[in-house]
N, C-alpha and C positions, 0 to 999 in steps of 0.2 A: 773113088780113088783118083780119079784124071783130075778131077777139081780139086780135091788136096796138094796133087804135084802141082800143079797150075801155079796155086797159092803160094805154095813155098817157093816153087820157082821164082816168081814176082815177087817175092818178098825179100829178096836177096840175102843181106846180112842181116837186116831186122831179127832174124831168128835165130840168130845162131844162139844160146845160151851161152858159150864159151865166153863173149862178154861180158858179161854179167859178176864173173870172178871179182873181179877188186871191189863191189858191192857187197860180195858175200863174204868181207874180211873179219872174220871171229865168230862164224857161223858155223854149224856145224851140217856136215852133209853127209849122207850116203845112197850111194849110185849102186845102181841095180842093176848086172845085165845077162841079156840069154845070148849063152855062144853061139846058140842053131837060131837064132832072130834073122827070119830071112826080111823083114821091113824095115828095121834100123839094124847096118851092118855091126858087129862089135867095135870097128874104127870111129863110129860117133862117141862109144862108149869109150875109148879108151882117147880122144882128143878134148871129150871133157876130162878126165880123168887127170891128163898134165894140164889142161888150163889152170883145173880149180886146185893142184897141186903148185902150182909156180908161187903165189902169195905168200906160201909157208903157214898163213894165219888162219889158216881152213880147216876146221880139224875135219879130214875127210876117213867113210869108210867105203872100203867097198864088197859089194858079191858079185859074183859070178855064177850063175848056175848052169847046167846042162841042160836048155830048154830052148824053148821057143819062143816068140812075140807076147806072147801070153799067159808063159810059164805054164803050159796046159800040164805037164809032169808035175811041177814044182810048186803048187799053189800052196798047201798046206804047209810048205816048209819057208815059201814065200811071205806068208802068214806069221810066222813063228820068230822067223829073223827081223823083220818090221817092226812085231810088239817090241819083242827081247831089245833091238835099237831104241826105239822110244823109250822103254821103260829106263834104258839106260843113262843116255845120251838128252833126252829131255824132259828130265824130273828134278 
């Protein structure tokens, strides 16, 4: 855990994903997140969320579940919304 913060620490902006948006112009995404996620707070979740919303050319989706880092409640349904996306969204 200490050497992951370390990393990212030291990595500064290199990581932020939020960049990445004007790359991902006509691509399709959807973002995943657990409101009780005590290791990525939902504020990560939701400043990707306007990043990759600003282009307009994004078609974005999102969830939101009542879960945790891991979706330890929510797996099977986790499961379920992923296919059902794919099946949708990239066929």
């Amino acid at each position: 855990g200490d050497t992951a913060v370390a990393e990212l620490t030291g990595a500064g902006d290199s990581f932020d994903n939020t960049r990445l948006a004007p790359e991902l112009a006509g691509k399709k995404l959807f973002l995943i997140a657990g409101e009780r996620d005590e290791a990525v707070n939902i504020s990560v979740h939701e400043r990707h969320m306007k990043a990759f919303l600003e282009p307009r050319n994004i078609q974005m989706t999102e969830l939101r579940l009542d879960a945790d880092h891991s979706f330890s409640w929510h797996r099977l349904r986790l499961a379920h919304e992923i296919t059902n996306w794919l099946n949708r969204e990239c066929r």
